[in-house]
TISEKE-357082 format. One record per residue (C-alpha): residue in one letter; z, y, x. Coordinates in pm, whole numbers, padded with zeros to 5 digits, always signed. Layout:
N
AZYX
...
//
This chain:
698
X+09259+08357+03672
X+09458+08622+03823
X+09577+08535+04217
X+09872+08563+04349
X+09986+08667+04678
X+10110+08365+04868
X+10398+08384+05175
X+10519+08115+05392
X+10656+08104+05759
X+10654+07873+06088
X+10847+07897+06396
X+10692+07791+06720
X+10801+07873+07091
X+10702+08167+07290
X+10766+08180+07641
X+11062+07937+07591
X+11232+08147+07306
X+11187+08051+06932
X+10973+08319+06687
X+10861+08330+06388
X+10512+08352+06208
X+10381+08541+05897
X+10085+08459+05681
X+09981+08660+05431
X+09707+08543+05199
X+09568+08566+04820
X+09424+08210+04808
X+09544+07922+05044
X+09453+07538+05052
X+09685+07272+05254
X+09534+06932+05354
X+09787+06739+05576
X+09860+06975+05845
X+09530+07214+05798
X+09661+07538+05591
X+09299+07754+05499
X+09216+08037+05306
X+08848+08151+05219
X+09002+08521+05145
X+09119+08767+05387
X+09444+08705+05599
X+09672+08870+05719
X+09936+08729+06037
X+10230+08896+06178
X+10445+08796+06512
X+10635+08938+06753
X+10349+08910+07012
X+10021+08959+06811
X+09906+09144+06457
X+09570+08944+06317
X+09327+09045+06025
X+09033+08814+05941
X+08821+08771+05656
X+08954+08332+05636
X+09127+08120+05840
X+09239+07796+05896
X+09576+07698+06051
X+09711+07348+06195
X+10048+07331+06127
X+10137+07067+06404
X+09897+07210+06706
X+10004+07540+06650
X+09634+07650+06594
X+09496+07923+06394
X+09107+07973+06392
X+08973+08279+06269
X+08634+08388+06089
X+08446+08686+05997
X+08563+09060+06115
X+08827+08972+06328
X+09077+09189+06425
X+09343+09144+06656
X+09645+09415+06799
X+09828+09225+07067
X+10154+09441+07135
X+10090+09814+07170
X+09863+09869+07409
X+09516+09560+07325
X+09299+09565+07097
X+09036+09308+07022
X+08745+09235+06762
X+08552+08959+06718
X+08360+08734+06461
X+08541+08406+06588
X+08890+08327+06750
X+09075+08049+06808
X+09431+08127+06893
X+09725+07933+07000
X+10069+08066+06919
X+10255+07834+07116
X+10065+07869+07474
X+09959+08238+07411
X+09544+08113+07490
X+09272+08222+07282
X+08868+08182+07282
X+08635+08420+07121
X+08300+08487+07023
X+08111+08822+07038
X+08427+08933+07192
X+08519+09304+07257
X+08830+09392+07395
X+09026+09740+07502
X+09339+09821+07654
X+09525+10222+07683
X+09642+10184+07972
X+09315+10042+08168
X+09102+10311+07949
X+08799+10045+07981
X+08668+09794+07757
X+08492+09520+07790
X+08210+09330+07556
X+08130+08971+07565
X+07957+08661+07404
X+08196+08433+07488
X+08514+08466+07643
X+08850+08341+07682
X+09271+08491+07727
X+09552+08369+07853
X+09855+08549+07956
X+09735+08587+08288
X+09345+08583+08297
X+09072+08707+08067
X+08725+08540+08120
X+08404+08605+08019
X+08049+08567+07973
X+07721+08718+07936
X+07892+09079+07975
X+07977+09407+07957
X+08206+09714+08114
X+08235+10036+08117
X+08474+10337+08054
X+08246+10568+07836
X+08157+10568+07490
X+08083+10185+07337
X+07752+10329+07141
X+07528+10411+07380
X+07742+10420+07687
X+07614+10658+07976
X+07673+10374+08206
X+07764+10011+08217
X+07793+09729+08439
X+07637+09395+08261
X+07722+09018+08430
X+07701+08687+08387
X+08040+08606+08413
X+08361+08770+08491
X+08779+08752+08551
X+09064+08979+08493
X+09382+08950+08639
X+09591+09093+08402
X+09900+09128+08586
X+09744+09313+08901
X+09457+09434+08633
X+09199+09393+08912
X+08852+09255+08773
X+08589+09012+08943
X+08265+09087+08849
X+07951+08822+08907
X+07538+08846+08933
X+07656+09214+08800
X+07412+09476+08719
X+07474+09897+08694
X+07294+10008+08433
X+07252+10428+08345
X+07155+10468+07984
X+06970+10129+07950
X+06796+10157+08310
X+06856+09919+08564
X+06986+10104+08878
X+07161+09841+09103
X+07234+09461+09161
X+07523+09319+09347
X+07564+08949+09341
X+07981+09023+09313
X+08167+09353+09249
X+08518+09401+09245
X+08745+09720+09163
X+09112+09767+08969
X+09105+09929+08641
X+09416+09978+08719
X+09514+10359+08809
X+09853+10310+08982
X+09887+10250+09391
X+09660+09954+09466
X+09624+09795+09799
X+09225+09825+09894
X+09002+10066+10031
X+08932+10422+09968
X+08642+10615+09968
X+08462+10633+10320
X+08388+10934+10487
X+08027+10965+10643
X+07851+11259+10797
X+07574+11308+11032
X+07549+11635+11254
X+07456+11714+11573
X+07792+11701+11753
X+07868+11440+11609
X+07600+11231+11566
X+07649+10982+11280
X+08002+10998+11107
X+08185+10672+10943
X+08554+10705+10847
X+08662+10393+10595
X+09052+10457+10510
X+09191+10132+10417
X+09507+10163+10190
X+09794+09918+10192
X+10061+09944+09867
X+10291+09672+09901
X+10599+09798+09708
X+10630+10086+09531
X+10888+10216+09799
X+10635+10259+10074
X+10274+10264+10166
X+10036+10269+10437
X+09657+10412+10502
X+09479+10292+10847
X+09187+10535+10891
X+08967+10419+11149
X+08673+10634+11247
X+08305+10599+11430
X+08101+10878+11575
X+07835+10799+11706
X+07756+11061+11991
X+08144+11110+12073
X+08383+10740+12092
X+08591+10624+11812
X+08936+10586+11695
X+09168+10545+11415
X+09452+10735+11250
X+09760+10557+11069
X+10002+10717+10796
X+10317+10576+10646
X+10526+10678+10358
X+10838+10574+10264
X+11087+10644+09991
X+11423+10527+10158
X+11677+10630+09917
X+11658+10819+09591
X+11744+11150+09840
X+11478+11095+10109
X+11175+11024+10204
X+10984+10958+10505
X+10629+11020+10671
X+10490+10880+10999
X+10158+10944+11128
X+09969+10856+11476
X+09587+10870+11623
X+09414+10728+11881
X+09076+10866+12009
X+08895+10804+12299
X+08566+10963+12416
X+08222+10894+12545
X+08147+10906+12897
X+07837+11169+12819
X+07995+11360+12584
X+08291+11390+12774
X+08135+11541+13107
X+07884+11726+12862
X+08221+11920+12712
X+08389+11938+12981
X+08702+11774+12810
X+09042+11813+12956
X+09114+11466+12864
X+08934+11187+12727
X+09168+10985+12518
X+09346+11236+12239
X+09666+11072+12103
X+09981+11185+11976
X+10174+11115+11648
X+10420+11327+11359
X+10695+11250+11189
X+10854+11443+10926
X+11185+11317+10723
X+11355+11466+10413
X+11729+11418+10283
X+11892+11580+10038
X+12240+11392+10052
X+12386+11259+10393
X+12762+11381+10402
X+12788+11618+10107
X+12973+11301+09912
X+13268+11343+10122
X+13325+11685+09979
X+13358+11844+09637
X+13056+11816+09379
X+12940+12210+09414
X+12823+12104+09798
X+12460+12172+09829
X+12307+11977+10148
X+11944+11874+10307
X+11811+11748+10612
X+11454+11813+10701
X+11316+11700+11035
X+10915+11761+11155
X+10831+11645+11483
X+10503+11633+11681
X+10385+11488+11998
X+10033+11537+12142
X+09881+11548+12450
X+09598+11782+12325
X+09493+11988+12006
X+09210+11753+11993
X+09441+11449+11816
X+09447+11720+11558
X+09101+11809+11539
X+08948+11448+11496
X+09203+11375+11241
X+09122+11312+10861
X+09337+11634+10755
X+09209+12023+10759
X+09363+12144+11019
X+09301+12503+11096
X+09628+12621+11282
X+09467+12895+11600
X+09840+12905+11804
X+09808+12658+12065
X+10194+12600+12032
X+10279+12258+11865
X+10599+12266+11713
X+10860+12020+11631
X+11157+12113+11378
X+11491+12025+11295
X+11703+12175+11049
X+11960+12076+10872
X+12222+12279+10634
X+12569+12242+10394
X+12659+12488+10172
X+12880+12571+09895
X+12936+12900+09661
X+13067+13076+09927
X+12990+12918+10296
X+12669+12832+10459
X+12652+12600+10748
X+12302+12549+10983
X+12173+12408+11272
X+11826+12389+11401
X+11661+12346+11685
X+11268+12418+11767
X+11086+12209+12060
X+10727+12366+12132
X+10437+12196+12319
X+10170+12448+12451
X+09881+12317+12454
X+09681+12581+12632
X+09878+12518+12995
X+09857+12238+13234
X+10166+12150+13178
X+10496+12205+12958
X+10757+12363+13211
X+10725+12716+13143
X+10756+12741+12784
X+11063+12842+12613
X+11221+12613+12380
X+11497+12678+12132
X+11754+12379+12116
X+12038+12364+11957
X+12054+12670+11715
X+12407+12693+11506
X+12419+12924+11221
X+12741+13036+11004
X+12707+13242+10679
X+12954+13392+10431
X+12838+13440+10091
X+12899+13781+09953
X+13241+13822+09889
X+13448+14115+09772
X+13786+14222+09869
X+14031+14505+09743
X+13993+14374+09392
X+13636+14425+09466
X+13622+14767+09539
X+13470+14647+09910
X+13174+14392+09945
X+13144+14189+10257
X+12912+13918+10406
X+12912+13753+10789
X+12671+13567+10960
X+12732+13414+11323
X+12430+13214+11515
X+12413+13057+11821
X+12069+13034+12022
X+12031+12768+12317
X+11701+12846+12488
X+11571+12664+12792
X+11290+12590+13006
X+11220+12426+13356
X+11111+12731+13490
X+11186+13033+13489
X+11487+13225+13264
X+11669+13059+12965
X+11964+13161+12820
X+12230+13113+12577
X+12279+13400+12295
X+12516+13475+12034
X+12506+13731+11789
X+12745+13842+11502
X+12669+14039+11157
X+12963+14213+10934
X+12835+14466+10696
X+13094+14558+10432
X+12966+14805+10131
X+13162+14995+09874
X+13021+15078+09534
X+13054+15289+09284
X+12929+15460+08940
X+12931+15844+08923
X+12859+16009+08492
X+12942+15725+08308
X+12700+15499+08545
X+12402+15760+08518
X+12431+15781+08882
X+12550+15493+09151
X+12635+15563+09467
X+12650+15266+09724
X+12776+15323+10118
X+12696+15012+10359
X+12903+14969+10691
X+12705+14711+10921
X+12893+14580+11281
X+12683+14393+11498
X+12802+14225+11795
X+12551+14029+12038
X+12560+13824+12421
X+12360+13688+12615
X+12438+13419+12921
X+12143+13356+13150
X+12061+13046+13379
X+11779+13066+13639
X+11755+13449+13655
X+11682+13666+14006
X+11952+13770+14219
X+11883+14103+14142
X+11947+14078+13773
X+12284+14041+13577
X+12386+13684+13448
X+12553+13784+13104
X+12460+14084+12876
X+12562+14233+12597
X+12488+14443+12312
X+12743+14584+12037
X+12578+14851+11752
X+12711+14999+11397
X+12489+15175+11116
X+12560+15306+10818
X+12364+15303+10523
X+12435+15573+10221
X+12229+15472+09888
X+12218+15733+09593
X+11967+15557+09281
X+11960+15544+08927
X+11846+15267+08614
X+11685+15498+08308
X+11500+15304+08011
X+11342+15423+07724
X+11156+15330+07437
X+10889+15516+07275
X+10654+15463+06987
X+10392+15301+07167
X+10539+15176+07497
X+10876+15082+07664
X+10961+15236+07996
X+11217+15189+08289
X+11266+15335+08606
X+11449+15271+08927
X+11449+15586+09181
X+11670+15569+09490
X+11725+15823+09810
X+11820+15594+10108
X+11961+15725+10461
X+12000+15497+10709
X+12186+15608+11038
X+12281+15414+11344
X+12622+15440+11528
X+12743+15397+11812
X+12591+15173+12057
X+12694+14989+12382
X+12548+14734+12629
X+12178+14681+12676
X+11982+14334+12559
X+11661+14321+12841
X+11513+13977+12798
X+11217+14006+12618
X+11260+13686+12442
X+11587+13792+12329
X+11483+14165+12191
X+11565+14246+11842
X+11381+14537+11706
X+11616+14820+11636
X+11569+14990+11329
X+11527+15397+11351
X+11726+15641+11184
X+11548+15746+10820
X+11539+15868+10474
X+11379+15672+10250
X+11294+15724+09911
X+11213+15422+09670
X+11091+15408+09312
X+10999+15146+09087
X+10891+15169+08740
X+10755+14903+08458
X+10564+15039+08128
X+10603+14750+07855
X+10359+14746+07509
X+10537+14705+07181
X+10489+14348+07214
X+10682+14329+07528
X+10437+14243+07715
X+10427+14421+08077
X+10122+14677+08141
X+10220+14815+08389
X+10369+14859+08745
X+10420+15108+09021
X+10646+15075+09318
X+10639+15355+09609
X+10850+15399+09951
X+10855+15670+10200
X+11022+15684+10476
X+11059+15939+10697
X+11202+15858+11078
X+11502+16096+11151
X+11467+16024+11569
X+11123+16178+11616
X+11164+16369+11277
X+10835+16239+11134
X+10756+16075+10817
X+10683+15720+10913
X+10569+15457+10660
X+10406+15520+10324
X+10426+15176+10088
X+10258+15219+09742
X+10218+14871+09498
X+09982+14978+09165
X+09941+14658+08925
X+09806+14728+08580
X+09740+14475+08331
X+09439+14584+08147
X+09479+14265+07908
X+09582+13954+07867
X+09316+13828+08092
X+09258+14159+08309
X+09494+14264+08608
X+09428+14528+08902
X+09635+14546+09213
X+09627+14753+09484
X+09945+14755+09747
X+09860+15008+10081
X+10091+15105+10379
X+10019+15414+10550
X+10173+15465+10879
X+10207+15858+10962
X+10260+15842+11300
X+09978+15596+11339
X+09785+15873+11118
X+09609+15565+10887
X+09619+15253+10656
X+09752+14962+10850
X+09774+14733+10543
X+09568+14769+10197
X+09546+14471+09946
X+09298+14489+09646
X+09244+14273+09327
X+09073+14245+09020
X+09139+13874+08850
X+08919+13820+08533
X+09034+13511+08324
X+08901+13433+07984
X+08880+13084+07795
X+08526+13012+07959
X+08445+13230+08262
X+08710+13370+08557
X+08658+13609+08833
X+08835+13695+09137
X+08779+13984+09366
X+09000+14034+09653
X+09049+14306+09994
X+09221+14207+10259
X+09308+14488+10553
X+09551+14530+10803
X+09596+14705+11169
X+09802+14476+11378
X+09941+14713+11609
X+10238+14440+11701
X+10005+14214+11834
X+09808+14512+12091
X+09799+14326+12444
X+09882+14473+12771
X+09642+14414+13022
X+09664+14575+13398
X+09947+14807+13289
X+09701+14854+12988
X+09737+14832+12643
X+09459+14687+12433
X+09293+14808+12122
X+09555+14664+11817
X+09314+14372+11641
X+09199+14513+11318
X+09141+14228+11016
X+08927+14313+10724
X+08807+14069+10425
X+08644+14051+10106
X+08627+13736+09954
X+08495+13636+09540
X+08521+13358+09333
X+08362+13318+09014
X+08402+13000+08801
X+08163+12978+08437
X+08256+12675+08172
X+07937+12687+08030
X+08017+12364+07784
X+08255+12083+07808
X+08018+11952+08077
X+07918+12191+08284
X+08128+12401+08508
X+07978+12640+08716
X+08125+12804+09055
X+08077+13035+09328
X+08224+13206+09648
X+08176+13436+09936
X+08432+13543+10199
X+08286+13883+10403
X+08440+13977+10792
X+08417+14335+10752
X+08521+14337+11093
X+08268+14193+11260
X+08022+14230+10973
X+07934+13864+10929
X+07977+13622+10622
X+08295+13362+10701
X+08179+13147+10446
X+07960+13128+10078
X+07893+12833+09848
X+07787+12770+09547
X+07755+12439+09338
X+07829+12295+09006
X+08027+11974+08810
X+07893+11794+08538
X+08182+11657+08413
X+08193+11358+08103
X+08488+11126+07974
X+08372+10849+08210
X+08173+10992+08515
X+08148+11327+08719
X+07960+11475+08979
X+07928+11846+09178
X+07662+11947+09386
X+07741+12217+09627
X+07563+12459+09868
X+07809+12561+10190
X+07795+12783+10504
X+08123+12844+10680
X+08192+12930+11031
X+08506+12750+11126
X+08721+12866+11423
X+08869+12592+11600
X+09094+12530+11945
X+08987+12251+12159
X+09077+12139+12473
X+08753+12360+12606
X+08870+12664+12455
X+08848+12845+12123
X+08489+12768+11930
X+08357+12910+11624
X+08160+12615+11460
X+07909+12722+11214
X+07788+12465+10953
X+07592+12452+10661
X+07524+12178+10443
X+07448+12043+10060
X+07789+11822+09972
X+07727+11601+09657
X+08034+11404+09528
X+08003+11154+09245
X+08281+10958+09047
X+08252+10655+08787
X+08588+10635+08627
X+08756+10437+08753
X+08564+10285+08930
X+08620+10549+09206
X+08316+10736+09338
X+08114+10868+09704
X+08082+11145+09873
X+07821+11272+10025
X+07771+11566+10344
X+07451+11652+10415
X+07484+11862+10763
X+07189+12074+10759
X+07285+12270+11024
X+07565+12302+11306
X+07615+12505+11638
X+07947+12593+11837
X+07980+12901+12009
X+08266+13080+12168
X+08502+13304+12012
X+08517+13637+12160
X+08860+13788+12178
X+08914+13999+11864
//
């Protein structure tokens, strides 16, 4: 006898509102209030989607039981199978047998004998998790019983044992972690080291995520041969235009180690904050008003709060600097202020450095005037510098350059002639009787700029050009600026001569690029400054670059900058030179001037994909200079769907300013890091090796 597809419907109450519930079946039985079917069914509801090879169904408890392959799509995002359920479609509860059960956004699953859901918990027995494959996982965590809370997705985990492959590695009586991968209040993964500064290393950052409009990490730290302390951070999102981050450290040192350094103090504190806001008063004007806030402030009593702290700090300047800037602007005006308050770390105490508070800045957008014929911009700042002793000032300076333009042939040629005013004074506070209280400075320069655009195709390649002659010459000039703080360098008189210059493949795809200045300095009639910028794109995944500066008067290279980068799908190389003369930065010692510090570096980095595993990677960075290695290492990741891990080889020589002076710390060590997703992972620092010595002046 042919069968016939049978349909028929219930309602029943889910969370408090009224749905309905679809059977579909080929063969169905009723007995009072038992519906079963001995052939496959099929149920559909707004909350769950059910396939099972029979079923049974009580009409009046609202209870559907479940045999065979069982299959089972609640919403979008869980999926389970197993080869018994009992469901309830008015309370939401089930129970299962040989249960296994996934979810996307947890990217875990979980197998049990016998379990039981709700809406909030799922429990289980006799079972299983992991985050890798489910045949032949690389590792899972087995346990006699376990609980997820499905609204904070964090999972309890009893008498639970880590098995690799089907070894045995680990037992913990309880384990708990979120599968969850959004902000989670809990702790992070500890820092530990041991060295011989040190002695042993703990850090255990312990992270606090409340809301989602703010969190907070306390990382409290041990070292065993030096004291102990603890760092805090906060983050907050105020407003949909700013944000907020606070941070603060407390350190204080061992008696021994202490007198052993010969410390300057022995408690290192201090604490940062640093604020962002993109809209504070820009409402109150019209909608093309572009505004932000951005403050950065430090305190510290010593560079050591920096040095024991969890980030990398590696800043030499012994000046710590706080900021506050702020600007409104529209298409045309530009409004500033800033102000800049410095701690020196280096001095006893704070008195005689120079600090820069308030700053005011004004700025007109180029403009034109005389239907356009004549260009114009301004700018107007005002500097308030102080200190407690010794000569501070307040200093104004003004900028009008106007510029006319113009095409000569039919635009072949364009000429362009620059008029620049500038207008500066100076009012001093605490200066000797023997100097003058107000100064002032007032300058013109003109700037005449002859150039050319040329493009032109050919059969292979696309080419353009840009060549310019530029002659700058200074007016006239009054008034005299002495303050060394308050110096502006004053460019010379020259003719310079600029050309840039692009080759493009009939694909349109840029080859190659050449940019060159000379300049040649009209007031010791001399050339000056060479600049030459060669990039060539071999290929797609080829490039060289070279960029030098050759100063004439100087008679050699004070900057050169070399590169080869080497990307293809699997493998990548980069090869870089780094070398400049400093002569800005020569010292003058005795009436003296030192020897201009010279910096020279070759670093390398090579990274091979060798599968979809294995990534291997390398580096070196050379001093040239003072012909030792900075730093090499050299490691690899192993990298699968559920677990990673890199093992590295590292020697670095670290310069660092503490409150005994600058130290060069050289350490080498193996570093291991390994991650269970997501789980979360360790890390490992194996210190082979570390000595501090004292950085000779360069």
């Amino acid at each position: 006898m042919r069968k016939a597809l049978l349909f028929f419907t219930s309602f029943f109450s889910l969370y408090a509102t009224p749905q309905q519930v679809d059977f579909y079946t080929s063969s169905a039985q009723k007995s009072g209030d038992i519906i079963s079917s001995d052939s496959e069914v099929l149920v559909f509801s707004d909350e769950y989607f059910i396939s099972a090879n029979k079923a049974k169904y009580n009409d009046k408890t609202k209870d559907i039981e479940l045999f065979g392959n069982v299959n089972v799509l609640r919403g979008e995002k869980e999926k389970i199978n197993s080869c018994y359920a009992k469901v309830n479609l008015n309370s939401n509860e089930a129970d299962f047998e040989n249960f296994f059960f996934a979810n996307n956004d947890m990217e875990v699953w979980f197998q049990s004998g016998q379990s039981s859901l709700d809406d909030k918990f799922f429990t289980g027995k006799n079972s299983s998790v992991s985050s890798c494959n489910v045949e032949n996982p690389d590792w899972q965590i087995k346990f006699s019983s376990a609980d997820l809370n499905r609204d904070t997705q964090f999972l309890n985990v009893y008498n639970a044992k880590f098995y690799v492959k089907n070894v045995p590695i680990f037992y913990l009586p309880y384990f708990g972690f979120s599968v969850d991968t959004s902000r989670q209040t809990g702790l992070l993964i500890p820092k530990i080291e041991l060295n011989s500064n040190d002695g042993f290393y703990y850090e255990q950052p312990i992270y606090i995520a409340a809301y989602d409009s703010w969190d907070l990490e306390l990382d409290p730290q041990y070292r065993s041969s030096r004291g102990l302390g603890s760092y805090t951070t906060f983050r907050i999102v105020d407003s949909m235009y700013s944000n907020a981050e606070f941070n603060t450290g407390y350190f204080r040192e061992q008696n021994a180690y202490f007198k052993k350094e010969q410390l300057k103090n022995k408690q290192h504190f201090g604490f940062e904050f640093k604020y962002l806001r993109t809209n504070l008063i820009k409402d109150f004007f019209s909608n093309n008003f572009q505004e932000g806030l951005w403050i950065d402030g430090i305190y510290l009593n010593d560079v050591d709060y920096l040095n024991l702290g969890r980030r990398d700090y590696r800043d030499l300047t012994s000046l710590a600097t706080s900021k506050f800037n702020y600007f409104l602007a529209d298409e045309n005006n530009y409004y500033a202020m800033y102000s800049k308050y410095y701690i020196d770390t280096s001095v006893a105490n704070n008195k005689n450095t120079l600090q820069e508070y308030p700053s005011f800045q004004y700025h007109r957008f180029l403009d034109g005037i005389f239907n356009n014929y004549i260009q114009y911009s301004f700018d107007a700042n005002f500097h308030r510098y102080y200190r407690e002793i010794g000569t501070y000032a307040n200093y104004m300076d003004f900028d009008l350059p106007l510029t006319y333009h113009m095409g000569i042939f039919d635009d072949f040629l364009h000429f362009k002639f620059s008029e620049s005013l500038h207008y500066s004074i100076a009012h001093y506070a605490n200066r000797p009787q023997y100097q003058k209280d107000k100064e002032y400075r007032f300058e013109n320069s003109h700037t005449f700029y002859l150039y050319t655009d040329l493009s032109k195709p050919y059969s292979y390649f696309y080419h353009s050009l840009h060549f310019g002659a530029e002659y700058f010459l200074t007016g006239a000039k009054s008034g005299e600026i002495t303050e060394d703080f308050l110096k502006t360098n004053t460019s010379p008189q020259d003719f310079k001569l600029k050309a840039v210059q692009y080759f493009y493949n009939n694909k349109g795809e840029k080859k190659f690029k050449h940019r060159l200045n000379v300049n040649y300095d009209i007031d010791i009639t001399s050339w000056d400054k060479l600049n030459n910028l060669v990039e060539y794109y071999l290929s797609q995944n080829i490039t060289l670059s070279n960029e030098a500066e050759y100063s004439y008067i100087q008679r050699r290279f004070v900057k050169v900058l070399s590169g080869i980068d080497i990307d293809f799908n699997r493998f990548n190389l980069n090869f870089s030179h780094a070398y400049k003369y400093d002569s800005d930065l020569s010292v003058r010692q005795n009436g003296v001037i030192s020897q201009a510090p010279k910096y020279s570096f070759i670093g390398t980095q090579a990274n091979y994909s060798y599968n979809a595993n294995f990534n291997f990677f390398s580096g070196i960075w050379f001093d040239t200079n003072r012909a030792n290695i900075n730093s090499w290492e050299l490691g690899y990741t192993f990298q699968r769907k559920c677990w990673n891990y890199s093992l590295m080889y590292r020697e670095r020589i670290d310069p660092q300013l503490t409150s005994a002076g600058i130290k060069a710390k050289n350490k080498s060590g193996v570093y291991f890091v390994f991650n269970l997703y997501p789980i979360g992972g360790v890390k490992y620092d194996f210190a082979l090796e570390e000595n501090e010595n004292a950085v000779n002046s360069l």
